[in-house]
OpenMM code with the backbone's topology and positions (N, CA, C; nanometers):
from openmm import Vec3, app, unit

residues = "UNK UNK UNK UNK UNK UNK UNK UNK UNK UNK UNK UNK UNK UNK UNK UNK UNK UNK UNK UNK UNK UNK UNK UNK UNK UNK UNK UNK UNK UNK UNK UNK UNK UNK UNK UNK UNK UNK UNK UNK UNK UNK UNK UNK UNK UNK UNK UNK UNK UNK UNK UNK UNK UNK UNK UNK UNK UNK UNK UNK UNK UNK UNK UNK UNK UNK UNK UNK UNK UNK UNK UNK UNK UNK UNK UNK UNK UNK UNK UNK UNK UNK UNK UNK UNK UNK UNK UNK UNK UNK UNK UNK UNK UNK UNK UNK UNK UNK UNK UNK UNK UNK UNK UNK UNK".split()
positions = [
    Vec3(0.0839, -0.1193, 0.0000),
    Vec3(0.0000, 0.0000, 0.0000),
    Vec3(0.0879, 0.1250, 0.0000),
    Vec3(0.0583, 0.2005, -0.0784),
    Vec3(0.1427, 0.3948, -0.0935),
    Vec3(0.1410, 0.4356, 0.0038),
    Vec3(0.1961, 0.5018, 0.0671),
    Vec3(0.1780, 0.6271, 0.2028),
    Vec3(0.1302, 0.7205, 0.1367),
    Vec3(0.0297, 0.7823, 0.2139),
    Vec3(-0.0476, 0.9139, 0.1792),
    Vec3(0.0783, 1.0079, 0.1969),
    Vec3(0.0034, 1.0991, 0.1354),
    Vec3(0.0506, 1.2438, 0.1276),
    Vec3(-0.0763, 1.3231, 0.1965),
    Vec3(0.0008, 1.4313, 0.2754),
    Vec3(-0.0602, 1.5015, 0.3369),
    Vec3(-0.1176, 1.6385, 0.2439),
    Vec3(-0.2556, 1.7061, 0.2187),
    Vec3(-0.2973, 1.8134, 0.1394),
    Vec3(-0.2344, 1.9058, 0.2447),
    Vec3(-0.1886, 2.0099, 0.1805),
    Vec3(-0.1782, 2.1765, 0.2978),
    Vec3(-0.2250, 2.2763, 0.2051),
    Vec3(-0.2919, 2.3542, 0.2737),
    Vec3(-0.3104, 2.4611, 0.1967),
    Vec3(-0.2301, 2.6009, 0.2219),
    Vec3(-0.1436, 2.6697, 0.1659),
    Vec3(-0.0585, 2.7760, 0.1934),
    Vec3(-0.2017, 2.8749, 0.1981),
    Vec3(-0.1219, 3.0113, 0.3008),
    Vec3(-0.2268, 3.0709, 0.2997),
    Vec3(-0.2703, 3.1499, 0.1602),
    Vec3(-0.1916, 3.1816, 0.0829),
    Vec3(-0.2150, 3.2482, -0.0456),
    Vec3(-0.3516, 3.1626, -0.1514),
    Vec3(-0.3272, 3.0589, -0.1235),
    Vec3(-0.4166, 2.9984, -0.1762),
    Vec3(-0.5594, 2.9744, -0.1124),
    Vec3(-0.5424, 2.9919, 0.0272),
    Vec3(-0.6683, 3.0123, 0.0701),
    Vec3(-0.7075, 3.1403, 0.0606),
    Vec3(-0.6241, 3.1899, 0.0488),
    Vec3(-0.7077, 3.3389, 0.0437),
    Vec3(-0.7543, 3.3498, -0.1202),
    Vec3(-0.6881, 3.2784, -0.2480),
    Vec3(-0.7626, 3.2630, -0.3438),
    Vec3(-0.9272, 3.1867, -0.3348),
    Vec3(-0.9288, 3.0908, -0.2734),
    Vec3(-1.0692, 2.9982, -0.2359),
    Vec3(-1.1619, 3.0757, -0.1668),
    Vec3(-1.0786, 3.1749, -0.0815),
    Vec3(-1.1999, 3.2797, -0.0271),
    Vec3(-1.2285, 3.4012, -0.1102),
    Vec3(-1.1363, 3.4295, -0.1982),
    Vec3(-1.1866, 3.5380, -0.2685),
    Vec3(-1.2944, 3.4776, -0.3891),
    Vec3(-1.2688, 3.3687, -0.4282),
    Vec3(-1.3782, 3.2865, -0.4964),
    Vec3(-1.4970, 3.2863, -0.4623),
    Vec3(-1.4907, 3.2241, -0.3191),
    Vec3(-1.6607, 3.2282, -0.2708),
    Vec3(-1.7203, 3.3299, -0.2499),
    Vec3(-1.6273, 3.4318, -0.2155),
    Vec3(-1.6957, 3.6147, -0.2025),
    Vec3(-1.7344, 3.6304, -0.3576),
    Vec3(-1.6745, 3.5892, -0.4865),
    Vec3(-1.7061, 3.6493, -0.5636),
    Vec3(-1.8373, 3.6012, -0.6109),
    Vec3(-1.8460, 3.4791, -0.6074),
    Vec3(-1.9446, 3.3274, -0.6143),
    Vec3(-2.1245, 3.3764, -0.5147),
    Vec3(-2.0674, 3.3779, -0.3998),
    Vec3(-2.1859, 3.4570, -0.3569),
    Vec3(-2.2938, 3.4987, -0.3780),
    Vec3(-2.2998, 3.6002, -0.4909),
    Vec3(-2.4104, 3.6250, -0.4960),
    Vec3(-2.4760, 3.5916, -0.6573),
    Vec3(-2.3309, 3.5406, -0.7330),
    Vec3(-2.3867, 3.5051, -0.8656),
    Vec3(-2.4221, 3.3479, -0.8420),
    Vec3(-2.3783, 3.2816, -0.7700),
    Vec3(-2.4457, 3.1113, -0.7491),
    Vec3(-2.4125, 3.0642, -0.6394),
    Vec3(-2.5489, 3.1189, -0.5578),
    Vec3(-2.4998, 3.0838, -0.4053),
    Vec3(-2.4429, 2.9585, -0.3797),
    Vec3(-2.4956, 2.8392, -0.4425),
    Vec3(-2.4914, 2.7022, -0.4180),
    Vec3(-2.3787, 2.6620, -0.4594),
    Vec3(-2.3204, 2.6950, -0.5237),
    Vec3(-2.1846, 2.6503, -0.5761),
    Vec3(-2.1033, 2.7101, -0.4720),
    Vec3(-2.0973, 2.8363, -0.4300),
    Vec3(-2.0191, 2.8941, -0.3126),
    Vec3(-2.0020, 2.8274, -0.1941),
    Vec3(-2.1619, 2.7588, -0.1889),
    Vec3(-2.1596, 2.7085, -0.0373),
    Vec3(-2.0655, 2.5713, -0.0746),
    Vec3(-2.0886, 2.4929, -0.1685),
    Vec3(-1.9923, 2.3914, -0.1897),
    Vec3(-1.8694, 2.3504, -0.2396),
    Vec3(-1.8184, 2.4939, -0.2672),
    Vec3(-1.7337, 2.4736, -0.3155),
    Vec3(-1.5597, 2.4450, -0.2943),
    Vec3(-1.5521, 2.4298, -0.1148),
    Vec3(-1.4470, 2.4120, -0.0464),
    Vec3(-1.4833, 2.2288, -0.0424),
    Vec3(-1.5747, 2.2181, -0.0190),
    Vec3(-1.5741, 2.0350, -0.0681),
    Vec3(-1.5531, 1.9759, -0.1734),
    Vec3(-1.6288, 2.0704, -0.2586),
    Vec3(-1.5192, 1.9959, -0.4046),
    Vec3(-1.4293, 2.0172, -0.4128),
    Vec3(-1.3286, 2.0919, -0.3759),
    Vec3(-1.1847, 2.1229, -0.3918),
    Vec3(-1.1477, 2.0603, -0.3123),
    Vec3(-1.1627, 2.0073, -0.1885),
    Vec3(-1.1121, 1.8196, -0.1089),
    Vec3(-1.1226, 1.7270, -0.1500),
    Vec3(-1.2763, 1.7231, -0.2057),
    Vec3(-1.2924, 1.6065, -0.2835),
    Vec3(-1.2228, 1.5519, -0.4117),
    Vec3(-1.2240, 1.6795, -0.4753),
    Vec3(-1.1199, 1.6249, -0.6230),
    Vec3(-0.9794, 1.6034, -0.5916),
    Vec3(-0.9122, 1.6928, -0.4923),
    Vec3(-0.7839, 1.7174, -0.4693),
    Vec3(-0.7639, 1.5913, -0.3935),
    Vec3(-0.8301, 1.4893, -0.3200),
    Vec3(-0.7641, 1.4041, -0.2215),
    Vec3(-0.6849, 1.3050, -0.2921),
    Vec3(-0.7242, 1.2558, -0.4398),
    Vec3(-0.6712, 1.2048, -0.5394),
    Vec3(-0.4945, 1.1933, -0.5344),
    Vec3(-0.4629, 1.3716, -0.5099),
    Vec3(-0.3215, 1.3526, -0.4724),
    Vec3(-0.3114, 1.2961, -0.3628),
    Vec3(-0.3022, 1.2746, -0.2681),
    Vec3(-0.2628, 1.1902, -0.1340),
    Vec3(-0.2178, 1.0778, -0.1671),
    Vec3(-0.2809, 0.9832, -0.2619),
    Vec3(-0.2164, 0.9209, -0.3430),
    Vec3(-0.1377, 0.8875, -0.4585),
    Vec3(-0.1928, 0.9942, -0.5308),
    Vec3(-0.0965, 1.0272, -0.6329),
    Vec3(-0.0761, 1.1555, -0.6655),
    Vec3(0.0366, 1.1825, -0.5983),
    Vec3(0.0507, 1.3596, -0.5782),
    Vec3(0.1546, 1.4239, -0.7598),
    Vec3(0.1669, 1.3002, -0.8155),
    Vec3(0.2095, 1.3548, -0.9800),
    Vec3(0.1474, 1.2980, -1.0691),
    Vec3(0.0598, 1.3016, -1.0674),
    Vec3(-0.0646, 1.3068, -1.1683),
    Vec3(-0.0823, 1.4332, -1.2377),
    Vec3(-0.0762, 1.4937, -1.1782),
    Vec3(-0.0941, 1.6525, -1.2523),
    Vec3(-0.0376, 1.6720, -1.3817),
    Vec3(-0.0750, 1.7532, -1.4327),
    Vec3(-0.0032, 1.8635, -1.5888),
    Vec3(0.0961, 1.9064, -1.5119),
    Vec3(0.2391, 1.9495, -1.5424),
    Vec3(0.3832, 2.0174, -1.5085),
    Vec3(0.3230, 2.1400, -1.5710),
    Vec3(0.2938, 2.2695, -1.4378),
    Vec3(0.3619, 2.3910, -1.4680),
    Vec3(0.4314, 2.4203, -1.5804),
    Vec3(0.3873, 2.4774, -1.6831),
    Vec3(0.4562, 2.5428, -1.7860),
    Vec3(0.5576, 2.6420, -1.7360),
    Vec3(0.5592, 2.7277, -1.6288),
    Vec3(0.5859, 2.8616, -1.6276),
    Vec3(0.7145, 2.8580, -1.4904),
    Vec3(0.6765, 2.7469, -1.3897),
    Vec3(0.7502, 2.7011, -1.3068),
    Vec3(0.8167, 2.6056, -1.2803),
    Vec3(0.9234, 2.5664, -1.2457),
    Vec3(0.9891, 2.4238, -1.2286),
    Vec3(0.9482, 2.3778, -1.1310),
    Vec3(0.9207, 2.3037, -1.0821),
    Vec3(0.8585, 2.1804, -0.9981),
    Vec3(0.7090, 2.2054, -0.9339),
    Vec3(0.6434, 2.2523, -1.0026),
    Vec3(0.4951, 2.2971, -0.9775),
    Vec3(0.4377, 2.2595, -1.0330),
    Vec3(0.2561, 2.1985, -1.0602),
    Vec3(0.2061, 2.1232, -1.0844),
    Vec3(0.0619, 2.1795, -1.0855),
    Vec3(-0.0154, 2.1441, -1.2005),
    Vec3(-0.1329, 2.2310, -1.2145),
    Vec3(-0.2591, 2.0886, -1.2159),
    Vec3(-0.3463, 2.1087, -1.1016),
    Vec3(-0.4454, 2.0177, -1.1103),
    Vec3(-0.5782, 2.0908, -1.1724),
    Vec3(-0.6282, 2.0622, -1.2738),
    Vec3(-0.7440, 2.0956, -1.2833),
    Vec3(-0.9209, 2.0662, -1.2429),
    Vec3(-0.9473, 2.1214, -1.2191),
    Vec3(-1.0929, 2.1028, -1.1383),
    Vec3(-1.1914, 2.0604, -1.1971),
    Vec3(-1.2360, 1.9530, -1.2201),
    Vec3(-1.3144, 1.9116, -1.3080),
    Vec3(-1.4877, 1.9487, -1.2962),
    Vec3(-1.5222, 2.0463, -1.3988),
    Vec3(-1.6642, 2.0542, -1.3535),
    Vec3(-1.6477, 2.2413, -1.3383),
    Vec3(-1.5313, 2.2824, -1.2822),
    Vec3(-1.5103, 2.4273, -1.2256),
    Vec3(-1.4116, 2.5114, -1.3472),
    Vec3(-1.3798, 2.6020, -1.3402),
    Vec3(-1.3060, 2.6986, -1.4457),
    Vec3(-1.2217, 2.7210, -1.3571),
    Vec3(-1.1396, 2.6144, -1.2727),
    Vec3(-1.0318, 2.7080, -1.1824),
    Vec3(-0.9273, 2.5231, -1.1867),
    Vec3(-0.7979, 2.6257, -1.1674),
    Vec3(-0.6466, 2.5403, -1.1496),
    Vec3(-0.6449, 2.5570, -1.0071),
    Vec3(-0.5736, 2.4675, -0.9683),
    Vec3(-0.4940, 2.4182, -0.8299),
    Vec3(-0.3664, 2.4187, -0.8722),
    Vec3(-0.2997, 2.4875, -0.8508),
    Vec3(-0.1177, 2.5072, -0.8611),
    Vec3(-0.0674, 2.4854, -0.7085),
    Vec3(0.0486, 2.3833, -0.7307),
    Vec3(0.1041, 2.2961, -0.6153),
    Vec3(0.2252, 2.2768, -0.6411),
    Vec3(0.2855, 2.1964, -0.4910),
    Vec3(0.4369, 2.1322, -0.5430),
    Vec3(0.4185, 2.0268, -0.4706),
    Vec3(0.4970, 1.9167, -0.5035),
    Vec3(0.5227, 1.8035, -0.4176),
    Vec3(0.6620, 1.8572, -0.3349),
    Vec3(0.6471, 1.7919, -0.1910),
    Vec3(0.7350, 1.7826, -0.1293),
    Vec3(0.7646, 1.6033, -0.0653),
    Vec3(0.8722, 1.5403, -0.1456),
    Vec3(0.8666, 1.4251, -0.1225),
    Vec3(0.9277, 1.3923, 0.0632),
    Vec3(0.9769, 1.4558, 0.0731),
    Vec3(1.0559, 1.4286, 0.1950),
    Vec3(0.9847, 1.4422, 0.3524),
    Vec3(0.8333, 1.5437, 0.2808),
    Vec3(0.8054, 1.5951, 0.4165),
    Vec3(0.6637, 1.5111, 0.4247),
    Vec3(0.6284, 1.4870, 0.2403),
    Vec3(0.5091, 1.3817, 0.2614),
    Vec3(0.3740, 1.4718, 0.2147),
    Vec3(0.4174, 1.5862, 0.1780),
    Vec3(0.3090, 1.6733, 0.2266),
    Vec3(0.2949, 1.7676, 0.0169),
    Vec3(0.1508, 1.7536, 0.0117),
    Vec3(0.0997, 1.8199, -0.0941),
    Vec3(0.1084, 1.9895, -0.0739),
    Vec3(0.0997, 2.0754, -0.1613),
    Vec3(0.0951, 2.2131, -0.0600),
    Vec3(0.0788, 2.2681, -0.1895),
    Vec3(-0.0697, 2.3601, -0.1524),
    Vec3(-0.1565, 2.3931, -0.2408),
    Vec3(-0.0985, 2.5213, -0.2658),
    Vec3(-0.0368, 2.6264, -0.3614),
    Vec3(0.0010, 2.7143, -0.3818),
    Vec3(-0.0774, 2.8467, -0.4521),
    Vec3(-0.1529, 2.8089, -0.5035),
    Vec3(-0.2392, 2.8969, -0.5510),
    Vec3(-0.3781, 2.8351, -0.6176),
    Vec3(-0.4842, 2.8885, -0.6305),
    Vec3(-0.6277, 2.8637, -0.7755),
    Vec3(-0.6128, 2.9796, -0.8161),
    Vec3(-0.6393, 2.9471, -0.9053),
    Vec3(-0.6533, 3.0445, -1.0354),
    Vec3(-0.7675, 3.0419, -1.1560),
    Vec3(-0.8630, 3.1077, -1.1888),
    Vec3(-0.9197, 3.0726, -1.2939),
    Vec3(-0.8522, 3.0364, -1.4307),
    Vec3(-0.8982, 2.9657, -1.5161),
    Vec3(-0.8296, 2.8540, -1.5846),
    Vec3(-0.7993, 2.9972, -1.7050),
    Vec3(-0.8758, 3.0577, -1.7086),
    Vec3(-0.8452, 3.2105, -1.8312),
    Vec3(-0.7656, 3.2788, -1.8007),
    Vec3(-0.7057, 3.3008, -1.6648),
    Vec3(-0.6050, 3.3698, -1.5750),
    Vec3(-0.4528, 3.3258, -1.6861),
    Vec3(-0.3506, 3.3965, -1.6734),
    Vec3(-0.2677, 3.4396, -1.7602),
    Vec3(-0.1046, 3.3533, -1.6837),
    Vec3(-0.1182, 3.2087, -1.6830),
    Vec3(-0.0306, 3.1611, -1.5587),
    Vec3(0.0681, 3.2006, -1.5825),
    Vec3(0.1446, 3.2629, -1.7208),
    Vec3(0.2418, 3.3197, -1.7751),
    Vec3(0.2870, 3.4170, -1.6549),
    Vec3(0.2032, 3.5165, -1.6429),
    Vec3(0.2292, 3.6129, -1.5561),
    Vec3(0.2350, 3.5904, -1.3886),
    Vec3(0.3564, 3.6005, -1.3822),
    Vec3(0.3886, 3.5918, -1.1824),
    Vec3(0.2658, 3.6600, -1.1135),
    Vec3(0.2302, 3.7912, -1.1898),
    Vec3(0.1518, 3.8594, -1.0808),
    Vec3(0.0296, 3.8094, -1.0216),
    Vec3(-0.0173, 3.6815, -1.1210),
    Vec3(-0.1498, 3.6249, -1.0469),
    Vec3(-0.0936, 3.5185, -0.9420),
    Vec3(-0.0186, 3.5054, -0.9547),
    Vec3(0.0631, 3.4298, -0.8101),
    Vec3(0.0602, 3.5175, -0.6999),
    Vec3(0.0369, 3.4213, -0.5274),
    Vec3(0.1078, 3.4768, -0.4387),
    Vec3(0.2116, 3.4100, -0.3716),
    Vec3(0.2821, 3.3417, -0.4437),
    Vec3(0.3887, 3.2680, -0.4096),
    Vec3(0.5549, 3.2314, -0.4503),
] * unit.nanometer
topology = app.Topology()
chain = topology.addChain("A")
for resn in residues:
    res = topology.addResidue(resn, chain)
    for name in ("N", "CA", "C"):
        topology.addAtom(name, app.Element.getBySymbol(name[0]), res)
């Protein structure tokens, strides 16, 4: 059996998931209210397989999960040593990953 990997979420990236649901709010409440469970739910996938992902075009060892169903990326890195997934940013999938500035990391 694999050893899990642990999900983390950096705070930059939570503060992307919350600026989501503020924006989400009032254009589809229901998706807002659920939408920190689907982003566990799809994401737990890595715990087991934390390189599955598309490779970052723009970064070296970063990793873009896409959300199936949603218009938004999960940008990550593996950390093999510590065991641990670590969520680095969402981004809407039209967002410009070229550009650092939609990063907070």
């Amino acid at each position: 059996m694999r050893d899990s990997y642990r999900i983390e979420w950096l705070e930059p990236a939570k503060q992307d998931l919350r600026d989501i649901v503020f924006y989400l709010i009032d254009k589809a409440p229901l998706v807002a209210i659920g939408i920190q469970e689907e982003f566990d739910s799809q994401l737990s996938v890595l715990e087991k397989f934390p390189l599955i992902s598309q490779e970052n075009a723009y970064f070296d060892g970063v990793l873009d999960f896409k959300i199936k169903g949603l218009p938004y990326v999960v940008v990550y890195k593996v950390s093999p040593e510590r065991r641990a997934v670590e969520i680095l940013a969402v981004l809407h999938e039209r967002k410009n990953r070229a550009d650092s500035k939609n990063y907070r990391f």
